[in-house]
C-alpha positions in Angstrom: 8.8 12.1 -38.2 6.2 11.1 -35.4 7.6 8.5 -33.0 6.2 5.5 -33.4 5.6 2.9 -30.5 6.4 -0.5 -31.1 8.1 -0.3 -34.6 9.8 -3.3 -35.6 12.9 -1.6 -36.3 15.5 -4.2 -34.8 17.3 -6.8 -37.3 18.2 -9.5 -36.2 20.4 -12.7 -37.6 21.1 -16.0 -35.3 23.6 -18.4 -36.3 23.8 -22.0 -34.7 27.1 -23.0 -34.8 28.7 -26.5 -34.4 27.4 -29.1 -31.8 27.8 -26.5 -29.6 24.9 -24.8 -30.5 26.1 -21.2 -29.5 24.0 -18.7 -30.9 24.9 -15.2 -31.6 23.6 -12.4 -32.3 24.1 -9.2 -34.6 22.2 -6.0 -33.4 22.4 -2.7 -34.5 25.3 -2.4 -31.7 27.7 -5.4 -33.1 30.8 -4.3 -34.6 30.7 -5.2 -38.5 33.9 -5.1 -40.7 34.6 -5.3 -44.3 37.9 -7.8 -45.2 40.0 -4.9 -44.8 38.9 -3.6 -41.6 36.6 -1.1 -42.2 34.1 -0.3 -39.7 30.0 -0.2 -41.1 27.5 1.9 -39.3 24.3 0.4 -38.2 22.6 1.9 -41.2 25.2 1.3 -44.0 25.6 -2.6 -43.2 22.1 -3.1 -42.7 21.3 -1.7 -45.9 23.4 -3.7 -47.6 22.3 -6.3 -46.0 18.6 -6.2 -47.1 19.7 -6.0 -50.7 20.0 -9.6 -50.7 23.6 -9.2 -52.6 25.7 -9.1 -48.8 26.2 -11.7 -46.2 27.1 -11.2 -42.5 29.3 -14.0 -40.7 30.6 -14.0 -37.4 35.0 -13.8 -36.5 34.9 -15.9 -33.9 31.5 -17.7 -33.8 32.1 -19.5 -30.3 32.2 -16.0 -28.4 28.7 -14.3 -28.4 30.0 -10.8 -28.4 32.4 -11.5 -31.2 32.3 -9.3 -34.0 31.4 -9.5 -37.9 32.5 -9.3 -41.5 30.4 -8.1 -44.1 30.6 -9.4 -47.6 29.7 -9.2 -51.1 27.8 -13.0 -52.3 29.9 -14.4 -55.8 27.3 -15.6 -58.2 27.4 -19.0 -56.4 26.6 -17.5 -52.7 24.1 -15.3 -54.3 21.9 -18.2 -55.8 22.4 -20.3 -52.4 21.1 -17.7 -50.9 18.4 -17.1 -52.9 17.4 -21.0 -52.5 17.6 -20.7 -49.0 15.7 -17.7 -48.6 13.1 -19.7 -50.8 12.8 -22.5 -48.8 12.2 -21.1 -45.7 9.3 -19.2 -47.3 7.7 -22.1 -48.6 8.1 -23.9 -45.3 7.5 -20.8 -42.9 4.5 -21.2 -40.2 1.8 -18.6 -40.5 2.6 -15.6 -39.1 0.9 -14.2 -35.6 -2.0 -12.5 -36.1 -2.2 -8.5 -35.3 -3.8 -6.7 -32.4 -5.5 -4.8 -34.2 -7.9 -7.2 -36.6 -10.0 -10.6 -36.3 -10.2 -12.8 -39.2 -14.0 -13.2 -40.1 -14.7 -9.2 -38.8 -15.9 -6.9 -41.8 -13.2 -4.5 -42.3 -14.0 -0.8 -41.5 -14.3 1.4 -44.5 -12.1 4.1 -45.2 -11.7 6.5 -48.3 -8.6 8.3 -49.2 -7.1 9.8 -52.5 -3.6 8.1 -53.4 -0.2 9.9 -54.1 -1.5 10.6 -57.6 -4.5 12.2 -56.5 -6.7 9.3 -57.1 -9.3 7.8 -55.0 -9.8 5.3 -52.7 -12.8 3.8 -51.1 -12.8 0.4 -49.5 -16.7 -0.1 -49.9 -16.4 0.7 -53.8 -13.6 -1.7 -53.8 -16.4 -4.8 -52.6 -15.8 -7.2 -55.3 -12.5 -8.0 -55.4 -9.8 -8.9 -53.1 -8.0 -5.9 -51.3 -4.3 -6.1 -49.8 -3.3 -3.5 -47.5 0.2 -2.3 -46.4 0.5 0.2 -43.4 3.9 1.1 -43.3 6.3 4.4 -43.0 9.4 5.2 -44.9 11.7 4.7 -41.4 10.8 1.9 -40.9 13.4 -0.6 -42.0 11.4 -4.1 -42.5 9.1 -1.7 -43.8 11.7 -1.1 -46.6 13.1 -4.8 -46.8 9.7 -6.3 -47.5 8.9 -4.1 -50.8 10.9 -6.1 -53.3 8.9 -9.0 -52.2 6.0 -6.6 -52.2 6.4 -5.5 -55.7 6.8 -9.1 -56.8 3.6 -10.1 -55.6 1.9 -7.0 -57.5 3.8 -8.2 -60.6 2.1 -11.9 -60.2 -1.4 -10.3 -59.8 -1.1 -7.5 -62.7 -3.0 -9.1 -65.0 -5.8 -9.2 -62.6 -8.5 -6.5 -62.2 -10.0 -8.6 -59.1 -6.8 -7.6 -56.7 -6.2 -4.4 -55.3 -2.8 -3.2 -53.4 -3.1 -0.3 -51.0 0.0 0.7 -48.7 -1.0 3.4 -46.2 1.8 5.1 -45.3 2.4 7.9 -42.2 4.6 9.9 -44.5 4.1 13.0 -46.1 3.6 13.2 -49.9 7.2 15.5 -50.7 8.5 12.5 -48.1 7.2 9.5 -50.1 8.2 10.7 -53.9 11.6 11.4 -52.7 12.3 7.8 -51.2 10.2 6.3 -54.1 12.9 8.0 -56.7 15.3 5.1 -55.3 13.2 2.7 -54.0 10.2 2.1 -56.1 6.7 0.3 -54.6 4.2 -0.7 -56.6 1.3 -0.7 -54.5 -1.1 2.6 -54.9 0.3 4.9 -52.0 -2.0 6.9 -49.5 0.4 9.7 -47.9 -0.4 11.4 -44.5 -2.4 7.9 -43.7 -2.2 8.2 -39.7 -5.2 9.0 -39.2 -6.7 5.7 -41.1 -4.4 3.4 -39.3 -4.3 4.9 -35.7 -7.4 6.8 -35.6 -9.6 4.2 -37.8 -7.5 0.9 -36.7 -5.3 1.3 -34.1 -2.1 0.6 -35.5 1.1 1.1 -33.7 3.2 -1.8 -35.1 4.9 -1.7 -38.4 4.3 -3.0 -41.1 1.3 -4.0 -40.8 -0.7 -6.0 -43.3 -4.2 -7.4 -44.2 -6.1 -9.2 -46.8 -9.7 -8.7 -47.5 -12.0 -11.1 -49.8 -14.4 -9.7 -52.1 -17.3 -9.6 -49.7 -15.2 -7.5 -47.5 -13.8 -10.0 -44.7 -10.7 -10.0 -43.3 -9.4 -13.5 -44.0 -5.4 -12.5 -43.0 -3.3 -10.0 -40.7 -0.4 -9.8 -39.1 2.2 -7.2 -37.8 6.1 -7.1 -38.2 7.9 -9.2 -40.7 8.6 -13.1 -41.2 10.0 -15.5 -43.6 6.6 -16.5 -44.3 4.7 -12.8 -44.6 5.0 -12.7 -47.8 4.0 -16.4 -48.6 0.7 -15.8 -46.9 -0.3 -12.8 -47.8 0.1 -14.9 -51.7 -1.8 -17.9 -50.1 -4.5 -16.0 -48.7 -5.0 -13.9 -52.3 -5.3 -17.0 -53.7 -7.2 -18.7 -51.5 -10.1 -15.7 -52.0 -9.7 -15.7 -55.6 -10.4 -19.8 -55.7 -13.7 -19.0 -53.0 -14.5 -15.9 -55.3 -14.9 -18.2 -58.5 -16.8 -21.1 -56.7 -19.0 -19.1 -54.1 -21.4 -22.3 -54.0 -18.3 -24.4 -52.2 
């Protein structure tokens, strides 16, 4: 797997405590328990985490190196959570822009043939509204974004004037065999370094853009939010709505 500068690949979960305001920190060095003691690698906790079904609190959460316990959400945690999680979306500022895009710019072209052999070609796609994803399989807010990802290709289905493409640096044996447990819905272009470093410069993951139908980039941004997701939905919308009243 190429190394990849930059890669977002850090969680990280801050909890304000009290009126004493102490923040603390888990990292992919903070000891994290189960109730009985347990001991969770970085990469068994984390995924568990990013399911959306485990919380994280801290022991002692005065102390700033204290450690954690990691457990399951009842039913009632579960749709707190999900409430929360909702909220913040809704509420969330607009993400940062990339480096590597300027709202207003024409995107540059590329054409590619999907996982399924199919092609690709951003200037036949003029016309309707094209999402792009560049992402890798180790990358883990790369992996914690699809089920929102997939949600957002769910609300559009109906729709021939949106397009999801998610370029990814991965091989095609690479890509089918995480996709057996994890699926994403977005058409998939394998061995895609070339289009994002060679065509666009991309060394921060994910990445993702949104394209109207004339072929401007009307949304970007690198890494991963609250409000990423919310956005990228805004900003489909928000071409759809200038798509059907191009004289406002």
């Amino acid at each position: 797997m190429k190394k990849i500068i930059g890669c977002y690949c850090l969680m990280l979960l801050c909890l304000v405590v009290g009126a004493q305001k102490v923040i603390v920190k888990i990292t992919k060095t903070s000891i994290v328990k189960d109730s009985s003691g347990l001991n969770y690698p970085y990469a068994i906790w984390q995924k568990l985490f990013q399911t959306g079904n485990y919380g994280i609190k801290a022991i002692d959460p005065a102390n700033v190196n204290t450690e954690f316990i990691i457990y399951k959400y009842n039913e009632a945690q579960k749709r707190i959570a999900d409430s929360l999680k909702s909220i913040r979306a809704e509420h969330a500022p607009k993400p940062v822009e990339s480096k590597f895009f300027k709202t207003g710019d024409k995107l540059t072209q590329f054409s590619e043939r999907d996982i399924n052999g199919k092609k690709i070609s951003i200037k036949e796609l003029q016309g309707k509204v094209v999402v792009l994803n560049f992402w890798f399989v180790n990358c883990p807010p790369c992996r914690n974004e699809i089920p929102e990802l997939n949600k957002l290709v769910d609300k559009y289905q109906d729709s021939n004037n949106v397009v999801f493409i998610a370029v990814s640096l991965d091989n095609i044996a690479y890509i089918k065999e995480f996709l057996k447990t994890q699926p994403f819905k977005y058409r998939i272009i394998d061995d895609g370094g070339f289009v994002a470093q060679k065509t666009y410069g991309i060394n921060l993951y994910p990445t993702h853009v949104v394209v109207d139908t004339k072929g401007i980039i009307r949304f970007h941004t690198s890494g991963l939010t609250s409000g990423t997701i919310k956005w990228i939905d805004k900003t489909i919308e928000s071409c759809l709505a200038d798509a059907a009243n191009p004289s406002l």
